[in-house]
C-alpha positions as CSV (number, residue, x, y, z in Angstrom):
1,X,-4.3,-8.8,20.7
2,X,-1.1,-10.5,21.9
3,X,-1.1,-11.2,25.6
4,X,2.8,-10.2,27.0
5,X,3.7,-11.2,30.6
6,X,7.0,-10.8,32.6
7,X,7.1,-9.7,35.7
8,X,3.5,-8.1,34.7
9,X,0.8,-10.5,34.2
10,X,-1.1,-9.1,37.6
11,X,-1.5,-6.0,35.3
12,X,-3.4,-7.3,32.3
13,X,-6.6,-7.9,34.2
14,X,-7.3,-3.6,32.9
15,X,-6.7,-4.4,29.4
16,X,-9.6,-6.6,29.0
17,X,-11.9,-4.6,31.1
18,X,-12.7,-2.1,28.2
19,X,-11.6,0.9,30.7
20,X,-11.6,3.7,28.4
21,X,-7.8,5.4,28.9
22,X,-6.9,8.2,30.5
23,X,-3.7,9.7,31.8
24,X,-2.2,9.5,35.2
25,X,0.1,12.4,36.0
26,X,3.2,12.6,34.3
27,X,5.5,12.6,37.4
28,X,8.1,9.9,39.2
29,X,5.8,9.3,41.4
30,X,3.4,7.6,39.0
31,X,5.9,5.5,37.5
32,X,8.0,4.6,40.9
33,X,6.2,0.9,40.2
34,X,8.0,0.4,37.2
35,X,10.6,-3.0,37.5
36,X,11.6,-5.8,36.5
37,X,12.5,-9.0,38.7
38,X,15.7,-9.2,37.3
39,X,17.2,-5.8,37.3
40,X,18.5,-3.0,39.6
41,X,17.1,0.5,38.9
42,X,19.8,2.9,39.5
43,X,17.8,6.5,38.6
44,X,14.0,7.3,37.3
45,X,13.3,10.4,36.0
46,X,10.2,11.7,34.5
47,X,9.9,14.7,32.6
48,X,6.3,16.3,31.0
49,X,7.7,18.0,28.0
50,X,5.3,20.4,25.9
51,X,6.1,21.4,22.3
52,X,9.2,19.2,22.6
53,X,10.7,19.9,19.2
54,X,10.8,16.4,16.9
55,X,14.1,15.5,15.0
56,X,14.4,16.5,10.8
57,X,14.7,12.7,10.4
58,X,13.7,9.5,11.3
59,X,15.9,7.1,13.6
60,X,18.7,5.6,11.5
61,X,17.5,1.8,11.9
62,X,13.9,3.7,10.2
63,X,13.0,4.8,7.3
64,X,9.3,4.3,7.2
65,X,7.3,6.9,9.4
66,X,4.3,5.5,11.3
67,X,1.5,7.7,9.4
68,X,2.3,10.5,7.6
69,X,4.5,13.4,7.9
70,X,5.9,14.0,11.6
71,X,5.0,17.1,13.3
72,X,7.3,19.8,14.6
73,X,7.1,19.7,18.1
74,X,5.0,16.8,20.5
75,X,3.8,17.3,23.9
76,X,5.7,14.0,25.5
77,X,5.9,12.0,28.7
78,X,9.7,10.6,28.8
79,X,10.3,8.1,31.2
80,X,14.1,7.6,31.6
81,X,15.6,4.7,33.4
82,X,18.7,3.4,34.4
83,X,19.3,0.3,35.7
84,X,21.5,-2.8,35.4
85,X,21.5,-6.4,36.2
86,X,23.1,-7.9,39.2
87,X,26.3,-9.5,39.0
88,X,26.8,-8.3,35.3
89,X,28.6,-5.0,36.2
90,X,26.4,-3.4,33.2
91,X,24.7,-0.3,32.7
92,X,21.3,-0.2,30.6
93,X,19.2,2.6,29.6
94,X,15.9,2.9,28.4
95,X,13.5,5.4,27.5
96,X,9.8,5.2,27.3
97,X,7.5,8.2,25.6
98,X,3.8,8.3,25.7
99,X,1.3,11.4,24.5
100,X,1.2,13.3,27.3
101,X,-2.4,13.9,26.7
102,X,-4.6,10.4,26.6
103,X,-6.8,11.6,23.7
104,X,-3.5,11.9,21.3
105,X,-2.8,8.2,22.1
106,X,-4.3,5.9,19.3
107,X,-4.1,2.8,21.8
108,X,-1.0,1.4,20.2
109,X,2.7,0.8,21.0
110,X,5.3,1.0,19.0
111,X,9.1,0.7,19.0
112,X,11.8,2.0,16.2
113,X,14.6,0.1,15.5
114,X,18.0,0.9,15.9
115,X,21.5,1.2,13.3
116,X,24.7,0.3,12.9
117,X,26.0,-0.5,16.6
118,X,23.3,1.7,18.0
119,X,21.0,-0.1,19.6
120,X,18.6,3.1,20.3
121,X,17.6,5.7,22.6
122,X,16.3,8.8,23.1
123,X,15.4,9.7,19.3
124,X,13.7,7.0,18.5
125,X,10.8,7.4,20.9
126,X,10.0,11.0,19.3
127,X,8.4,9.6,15.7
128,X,6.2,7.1,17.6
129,X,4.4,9.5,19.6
130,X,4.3,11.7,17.8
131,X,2.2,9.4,15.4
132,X,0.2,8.8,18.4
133,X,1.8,5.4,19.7
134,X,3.6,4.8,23.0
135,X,6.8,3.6,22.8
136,X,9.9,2.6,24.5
137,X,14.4,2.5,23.3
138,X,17.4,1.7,25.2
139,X,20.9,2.2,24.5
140,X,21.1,-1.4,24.8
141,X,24.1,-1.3,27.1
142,X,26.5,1.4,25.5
143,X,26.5,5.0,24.9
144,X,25.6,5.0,20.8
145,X,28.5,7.6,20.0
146,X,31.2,5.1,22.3
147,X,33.7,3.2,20.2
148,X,33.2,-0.2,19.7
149,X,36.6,-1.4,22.0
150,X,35.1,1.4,24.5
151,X,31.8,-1.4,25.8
152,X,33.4,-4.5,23.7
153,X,36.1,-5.2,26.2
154,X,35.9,-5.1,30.0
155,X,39.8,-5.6,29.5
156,X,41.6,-5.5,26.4
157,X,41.9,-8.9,24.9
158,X,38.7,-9.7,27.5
159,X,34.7,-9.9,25.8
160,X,32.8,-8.1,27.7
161,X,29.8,-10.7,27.2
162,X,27.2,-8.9,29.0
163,X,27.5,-6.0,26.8
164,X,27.3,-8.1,23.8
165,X,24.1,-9.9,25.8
166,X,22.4,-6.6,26.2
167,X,23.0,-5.0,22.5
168,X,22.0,-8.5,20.7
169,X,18.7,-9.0,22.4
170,X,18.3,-8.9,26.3
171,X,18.0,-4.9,26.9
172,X,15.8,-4.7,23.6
173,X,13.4,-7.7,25.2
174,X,13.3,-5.7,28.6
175,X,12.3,-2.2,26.7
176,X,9.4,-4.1,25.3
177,X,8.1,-5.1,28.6
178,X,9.3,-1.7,30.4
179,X,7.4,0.1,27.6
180,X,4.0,-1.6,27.7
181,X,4.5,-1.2,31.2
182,X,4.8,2.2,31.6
183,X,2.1,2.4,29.3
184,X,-0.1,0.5,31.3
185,X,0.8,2.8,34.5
186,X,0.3,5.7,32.7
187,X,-3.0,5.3,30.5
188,X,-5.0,2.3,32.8
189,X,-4.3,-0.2,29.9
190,X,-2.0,-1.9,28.1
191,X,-1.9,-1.1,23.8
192,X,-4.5,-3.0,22.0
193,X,-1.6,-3.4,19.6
194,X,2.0,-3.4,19.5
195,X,4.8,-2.8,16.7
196,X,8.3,-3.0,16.0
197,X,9.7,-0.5,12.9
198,X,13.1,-1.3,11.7
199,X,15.6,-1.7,9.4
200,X,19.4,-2.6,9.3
201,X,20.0,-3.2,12.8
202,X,16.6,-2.5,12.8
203,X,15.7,-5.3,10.6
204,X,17.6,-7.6,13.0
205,X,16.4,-6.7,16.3
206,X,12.8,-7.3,14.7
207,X,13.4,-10.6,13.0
208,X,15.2,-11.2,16.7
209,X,12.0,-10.6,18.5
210,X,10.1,-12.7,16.5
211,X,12.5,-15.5,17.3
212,X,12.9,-14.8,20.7
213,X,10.0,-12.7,22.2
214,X,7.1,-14.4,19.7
215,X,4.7,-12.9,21.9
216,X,5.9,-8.9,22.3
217,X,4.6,-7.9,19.3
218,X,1.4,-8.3,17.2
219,X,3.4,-7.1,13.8
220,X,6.9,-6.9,12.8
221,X,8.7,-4.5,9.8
222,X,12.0,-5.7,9.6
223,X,13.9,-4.1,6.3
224,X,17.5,-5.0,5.0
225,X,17.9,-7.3,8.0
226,X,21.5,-7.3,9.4
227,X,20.6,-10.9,10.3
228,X,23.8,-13.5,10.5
229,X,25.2,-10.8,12.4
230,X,28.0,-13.3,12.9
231,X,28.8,-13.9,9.2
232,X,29.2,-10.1,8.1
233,X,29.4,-6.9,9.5
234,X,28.1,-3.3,8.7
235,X,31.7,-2.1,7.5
236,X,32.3,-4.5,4.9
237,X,35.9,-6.1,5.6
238,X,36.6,-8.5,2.5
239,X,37.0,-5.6,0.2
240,X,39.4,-4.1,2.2
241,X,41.2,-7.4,3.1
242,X,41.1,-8.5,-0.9
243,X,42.5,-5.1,-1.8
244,X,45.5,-5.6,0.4
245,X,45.6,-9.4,-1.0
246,X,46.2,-8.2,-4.3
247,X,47.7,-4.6,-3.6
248,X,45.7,-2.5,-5.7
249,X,43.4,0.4,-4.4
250,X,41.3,1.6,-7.6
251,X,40.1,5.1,-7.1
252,X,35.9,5.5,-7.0
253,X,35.6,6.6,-10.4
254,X,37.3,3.4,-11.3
255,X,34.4,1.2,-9.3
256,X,32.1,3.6,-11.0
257,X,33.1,2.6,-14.7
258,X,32.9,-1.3,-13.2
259,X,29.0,-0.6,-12.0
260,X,28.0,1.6,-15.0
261,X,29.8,-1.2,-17.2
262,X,27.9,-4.5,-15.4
263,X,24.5,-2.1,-15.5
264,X,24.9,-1.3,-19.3
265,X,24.6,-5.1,-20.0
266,X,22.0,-6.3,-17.8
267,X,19.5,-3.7,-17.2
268,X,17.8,-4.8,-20.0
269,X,17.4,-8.7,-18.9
270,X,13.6,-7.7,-17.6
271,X,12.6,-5.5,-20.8
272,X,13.0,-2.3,-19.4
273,X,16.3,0.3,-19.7
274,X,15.8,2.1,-16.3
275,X,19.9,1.7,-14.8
276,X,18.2,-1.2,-12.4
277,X,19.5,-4.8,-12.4
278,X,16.2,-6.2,-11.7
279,X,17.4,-9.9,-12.6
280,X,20.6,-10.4,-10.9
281,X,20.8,-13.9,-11.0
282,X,20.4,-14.2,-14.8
283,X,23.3,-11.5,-15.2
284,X,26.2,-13.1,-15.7
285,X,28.9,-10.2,-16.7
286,X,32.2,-10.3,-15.8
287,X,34.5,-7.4,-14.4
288,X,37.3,-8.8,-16.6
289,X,35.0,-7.8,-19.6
290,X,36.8,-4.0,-19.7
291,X,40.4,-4.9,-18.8
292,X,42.3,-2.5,-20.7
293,X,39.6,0.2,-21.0
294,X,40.7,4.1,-19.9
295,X,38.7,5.4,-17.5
296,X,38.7,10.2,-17.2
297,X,38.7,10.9,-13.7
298,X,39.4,13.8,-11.5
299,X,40.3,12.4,-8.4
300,X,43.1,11.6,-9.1
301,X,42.9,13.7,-12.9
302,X,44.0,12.1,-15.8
303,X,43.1,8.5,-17.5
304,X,43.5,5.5,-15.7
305,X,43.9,1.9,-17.7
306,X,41.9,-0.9,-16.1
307,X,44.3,-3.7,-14.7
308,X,43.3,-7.7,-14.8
309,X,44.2,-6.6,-10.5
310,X,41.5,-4.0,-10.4
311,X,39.3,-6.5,-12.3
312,X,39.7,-9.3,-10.2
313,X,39.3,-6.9,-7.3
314,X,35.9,-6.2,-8.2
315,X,34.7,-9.4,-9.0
316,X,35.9,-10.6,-5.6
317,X,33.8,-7.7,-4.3
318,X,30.7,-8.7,-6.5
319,X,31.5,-12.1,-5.5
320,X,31.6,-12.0,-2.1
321,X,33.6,-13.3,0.6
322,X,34.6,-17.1,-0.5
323,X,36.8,-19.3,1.5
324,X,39.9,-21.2,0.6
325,X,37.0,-24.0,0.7
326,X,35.1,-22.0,-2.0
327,X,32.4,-21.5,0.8
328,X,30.6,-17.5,1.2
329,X,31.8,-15.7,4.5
330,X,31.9,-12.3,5.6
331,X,33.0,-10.4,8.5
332,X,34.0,-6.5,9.3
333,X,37.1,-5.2,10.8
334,X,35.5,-3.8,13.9
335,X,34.2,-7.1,14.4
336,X,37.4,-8.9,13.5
337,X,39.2,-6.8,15.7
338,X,36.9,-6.1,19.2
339,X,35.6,-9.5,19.1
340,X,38.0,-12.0,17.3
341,X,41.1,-10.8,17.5
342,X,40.3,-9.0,20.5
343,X,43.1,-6.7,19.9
344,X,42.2,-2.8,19.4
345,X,45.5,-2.7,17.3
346,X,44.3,-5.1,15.4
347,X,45.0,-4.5,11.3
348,X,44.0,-6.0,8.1
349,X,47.5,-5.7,7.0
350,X,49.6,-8.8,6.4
351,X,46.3,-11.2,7.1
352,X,46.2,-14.1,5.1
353,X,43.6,-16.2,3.1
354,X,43.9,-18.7,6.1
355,X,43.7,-15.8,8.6
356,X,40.9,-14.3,7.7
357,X,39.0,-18.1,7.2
358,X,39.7,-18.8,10.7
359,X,38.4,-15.5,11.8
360,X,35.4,-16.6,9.9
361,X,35.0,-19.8,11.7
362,X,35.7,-18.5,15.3
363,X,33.2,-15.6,15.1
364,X,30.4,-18.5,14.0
365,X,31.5,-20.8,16.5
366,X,31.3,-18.2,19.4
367,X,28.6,-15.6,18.3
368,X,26.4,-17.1,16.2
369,X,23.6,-17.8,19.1
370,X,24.5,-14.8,21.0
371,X,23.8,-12.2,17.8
372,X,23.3,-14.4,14.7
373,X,19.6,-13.9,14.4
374,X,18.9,-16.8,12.4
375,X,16.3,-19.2,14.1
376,X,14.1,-20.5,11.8
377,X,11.6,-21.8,13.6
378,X,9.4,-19.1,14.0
379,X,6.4,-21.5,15.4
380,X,6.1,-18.8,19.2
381,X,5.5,-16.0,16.5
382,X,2.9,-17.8,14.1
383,X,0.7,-19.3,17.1
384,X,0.6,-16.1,18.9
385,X,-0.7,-14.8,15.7
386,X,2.4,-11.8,15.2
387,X,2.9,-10.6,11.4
388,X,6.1,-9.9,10.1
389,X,7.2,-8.3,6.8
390,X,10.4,-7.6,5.5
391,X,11.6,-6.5,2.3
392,X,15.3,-6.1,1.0
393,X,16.8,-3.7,-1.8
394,X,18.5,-5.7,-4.0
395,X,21.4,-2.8,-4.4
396,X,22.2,-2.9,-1.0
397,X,25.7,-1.8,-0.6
398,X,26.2,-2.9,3.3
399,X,23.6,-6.3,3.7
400,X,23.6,-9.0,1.5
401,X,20.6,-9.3,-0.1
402,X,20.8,-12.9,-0.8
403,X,21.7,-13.4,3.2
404,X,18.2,-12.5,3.8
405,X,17.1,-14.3,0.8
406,X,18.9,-17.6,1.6
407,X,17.0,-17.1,5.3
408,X,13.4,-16.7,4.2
409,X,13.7,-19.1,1.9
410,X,15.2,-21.9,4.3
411,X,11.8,-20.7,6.9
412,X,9.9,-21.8,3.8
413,X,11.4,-25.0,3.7
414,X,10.6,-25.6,7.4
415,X,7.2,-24.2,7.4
416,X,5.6,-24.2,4.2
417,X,2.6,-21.9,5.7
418,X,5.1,-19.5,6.1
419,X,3.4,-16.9,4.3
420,X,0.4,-16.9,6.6
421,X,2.5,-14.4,9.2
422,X,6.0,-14.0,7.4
423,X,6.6,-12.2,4.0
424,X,9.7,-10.9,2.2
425,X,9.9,-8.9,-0.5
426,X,12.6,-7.3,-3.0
427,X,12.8,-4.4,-3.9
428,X,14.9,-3.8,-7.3
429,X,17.4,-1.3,-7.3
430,X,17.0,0.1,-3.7
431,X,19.8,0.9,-1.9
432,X,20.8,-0.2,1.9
433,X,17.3,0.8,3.6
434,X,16.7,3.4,1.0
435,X,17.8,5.7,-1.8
436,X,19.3,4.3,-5.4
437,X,16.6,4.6,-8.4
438,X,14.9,1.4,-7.4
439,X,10.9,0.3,-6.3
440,X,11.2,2.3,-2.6
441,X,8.3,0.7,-0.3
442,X,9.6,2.8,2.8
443,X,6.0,5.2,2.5
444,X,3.9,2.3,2.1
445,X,5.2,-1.0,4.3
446,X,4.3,0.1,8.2
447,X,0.6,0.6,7.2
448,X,0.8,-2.5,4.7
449,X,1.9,-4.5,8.3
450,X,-1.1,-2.6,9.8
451,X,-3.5,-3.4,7.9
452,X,-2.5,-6.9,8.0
453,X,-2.3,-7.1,11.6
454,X,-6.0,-5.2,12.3
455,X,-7.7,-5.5,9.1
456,X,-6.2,-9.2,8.1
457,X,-6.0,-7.7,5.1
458,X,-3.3,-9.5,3.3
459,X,-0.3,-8.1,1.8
460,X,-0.3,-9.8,-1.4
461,X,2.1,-7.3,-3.4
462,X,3.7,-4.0,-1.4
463,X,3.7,-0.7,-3.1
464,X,6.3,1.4,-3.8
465,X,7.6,4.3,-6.0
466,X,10.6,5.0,-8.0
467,X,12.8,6.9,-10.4
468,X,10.8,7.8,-13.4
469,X,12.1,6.0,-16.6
470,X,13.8,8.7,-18.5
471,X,12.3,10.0,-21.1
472,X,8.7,9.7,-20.2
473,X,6.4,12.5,-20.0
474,X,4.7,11.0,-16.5
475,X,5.9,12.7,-13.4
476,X,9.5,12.2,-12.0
477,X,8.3,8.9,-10.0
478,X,6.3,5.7,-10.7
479,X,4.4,3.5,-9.1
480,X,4.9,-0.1,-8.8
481,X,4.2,-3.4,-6.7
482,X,6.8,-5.3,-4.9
483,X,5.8,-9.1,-5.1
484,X,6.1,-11.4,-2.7
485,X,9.4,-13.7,-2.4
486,X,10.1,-16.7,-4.3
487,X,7.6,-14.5,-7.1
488,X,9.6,-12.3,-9.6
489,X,8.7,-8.7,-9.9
490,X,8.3,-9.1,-14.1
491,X,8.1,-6.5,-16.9
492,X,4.6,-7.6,-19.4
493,X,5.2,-4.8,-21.4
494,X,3.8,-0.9,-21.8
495,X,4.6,2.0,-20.2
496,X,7.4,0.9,-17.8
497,X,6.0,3.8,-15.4
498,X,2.5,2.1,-15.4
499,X,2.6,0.1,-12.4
500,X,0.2,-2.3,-15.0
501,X,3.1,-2.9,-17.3
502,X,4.3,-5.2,-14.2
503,X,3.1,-8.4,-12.6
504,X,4.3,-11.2,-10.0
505,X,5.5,-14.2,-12.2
């Protein structure tokens, strides 16, 4: 177990006493304790909720459940809080859930990550408990259906840093501590364990408390990492911005006939003809290949001929952002235009190559230690003995895979032990945290990081299922394992939905 202290430590003399846990009474009252030296608590509420009905779906920065499939309805403890920090002029609010009844919690905390610009809230206490864990959100800082220039300004053309402060890490650090807390308050001791379960944002906020809270959490998921925050953003803003560079806007079924062309002649580079690129860096096909080819659409209907424009579109696209320097960069509009430009108006239209590689350079020189998420020295995290895996499909349309590549493997060259708390896998043909026909480890990874954590049982591969190859008389899915970055998931030969016909090379 991972001791956590702030503004707390006078409360962990009860986890080590082996007090078996029971409940307190799920009122204000119980929890009119709960604070933090540094903030201001503006309102507490408590409310004992029975049968409280659980959402469809999981929290959009998760797409791994705890255990199983969630129930319907969970009988909840939600602690809200509202509070903010002197001085700062914010407003922060948390939420904290725990079983209402002390025999449904399994001793353990655990937190959901967030999406997009949502940092969290409400929703993504639900899955946890009703798992069994205690758990804790916040909005960090901003109501999650706000526009962006809504909490990014205090003025327009004015940052409004502590916003930034609170989404990036501090109100996500402070719902950790309020969360194990509260739990402490309400059950007599703190979790014998404690998670974080995220992806996208998700992904970043747990690779962020690795490098900035080492001690918060015993094990880490943290999928399709939206890590060098300050590099990119989630609404990719070079296509857009190359599109108006070379004035040409090919319809989808045009970028369709570009994919289905590039898939055609590399899905076979690892042996197998499932529509998955499972060796990008060995495909070398160019979008200039079908220049001249008719594409049949229907929106708009009728043939379209493939310009050398729309082909050098999409290679830019496939590409990535490169400078007039011939270096990568990448950064969204909303970004560009809250935080850079700082100008709500702000358009892509008219920008230059020059523009857009000084936009590139200012949001690096002024974000990238505020949100960048891209310490490398993970050395707090590997001596408290946290465990962190993260995986990446390799068809992610929104984070560059090779961002979090290039990451790991620069953590590698720092630490070469590494892989004693930190691994990172890839998962062919996987979309942005999920979906596409690729290797899908989203049922299998949580309990993988579990097992590590408890059982120091190590994750040498990470199962996961996908798209039957066609054909086949096996069931609509296979089973495969993931292998462990720098390894390559390899074809050996046989049944290619055996997971046996596979092996880490």
């Amino acid at each position: 177990m991972i001791l956590r202290s702030m503004a707390w430590t006078s409360m962990s003399i009860l986890s080590l006493s082996g007090v078996t846990a029971t409940s307190s009474p799920c009122t204000k009252e119980t929890f009119s304790s709960l604070n933090l030296s540094n903030i201001d608590i503006l309102s507490l509420n408590v409310t004992a909720a029975h049968n409280f009905a659980t959402s469809a779906t999981l929290s959009s920065g998760t797409t791994s459940a705890p255990v199983g499939q969630m129930p319907t309805t969970v009988d909840i403890c939600i602690v809200s809080l509202q509070y903010t920090h002197p001085g700062q002029n914010d407003i922060v609010n948390t939420y904290i859930g725990l079983p209402l009844d002390a025999n449904s919690w399994n001793s353990r905390f655990l937190m959901d990550g967030g999406g997009g610009w949502v940092a969290g809230g409400l929703d993504e206490i639900i899955a946890p408990v009703s798992a069994g864990y205690s758990s804790s959100s916040t909005d960090g800082g901003h109501n999650s259906t706000a526009s962006t220039a809504d909490w990014g300004f205090v003025s327009e053309g004015n940052t409004n840093w502590p916003a930034l402060w609170d989404f990036s890490s501090v109100a996500l650090g402070e719902a950790a501590v309020l969360g194990k807390l509260a739990t402490e308050i309400y059950f007599g001791s703190l979790p014998k364990y404690s998670y974080w379960n995220g992806c996208s944002t998700g992904g970043r906020q747990g690779h962020m408390m690795a490098q900035r809270f080492p001690t918060y959490f015993d094990g880490i998921v943290g999928g399709s990492p939206a890590i060098n925050w300050d590099k990119f953003q989630l609404a990719e803003f070079w296509p857009a911005f190359l599109a108006q560079l070379l004035d040409t806007q090919p319809p989808a079924c045009v970028l369709d006939a570009f994919t289905d062309a590039a898939i055609e002649a590399c899905d076979l580079l690892d042996g197998v003809k499932d529509g998955i690129i499972s060796l990008p860096g060995q495909c070398h096909y160019e979008a200039s290949s079908i220049v001249g080819q008719t594409v049949n659409c229907s929106d708009p209907d009728g043939q379209i001929t493939i310009t050398d424009k729309m082909a050098e579109l999409v290679q830019g696209m496939w590409d990535g952002p490169i400078s007039l320097e011939d270096q990568f960069e990448c950064i969204s509009a909303d970004w560009a235009r809250i935080f850079l430009a700082r100008n709500s108006s702000f358009s892509v239209q008219g920008l230059t190559r020059q523009d857009f590689d000084d936009l590139y350079r200012e949001s690096v020189d002024q974000y990238a230690s505020i949100i960048g998420t891209r310490n490398l020295d993970l050395t707090g995290f590997k001596i408290a003995g946290g465990k962190m895996i993260s995986w990446h499909g390799m068809q992610d349309e929104l984070i560059p895979t090779n961002g979090t590549v290039d990451y790991y493997s620069r953590v590698m060259d720092l630490d070469p032990s590494v892989t004693d708390y930190y691994r990172f896998f890839l998962a062919p043909g996987v979309a942005h945290c999920e979906g596409g026909n690729g290797f899908d480890p989203n049922d299998y990874v949580f309990e993988t990081l579990r097992a590590w954590v408890e059982n120091s049982t190590v994750p040498d591969t990470l199962e996961a299922t996908a798209v039957a190859v066609a054909g086949s008389n096996s069931s609509s899915t296979r089973t495969a394992y993931l292998c462990p970055y720098p390894k390559i998931f390899t074809y050996v030969g046989g049944d290619p939905n055996d997971a046996s016909s596979f092996s880490c090379a």
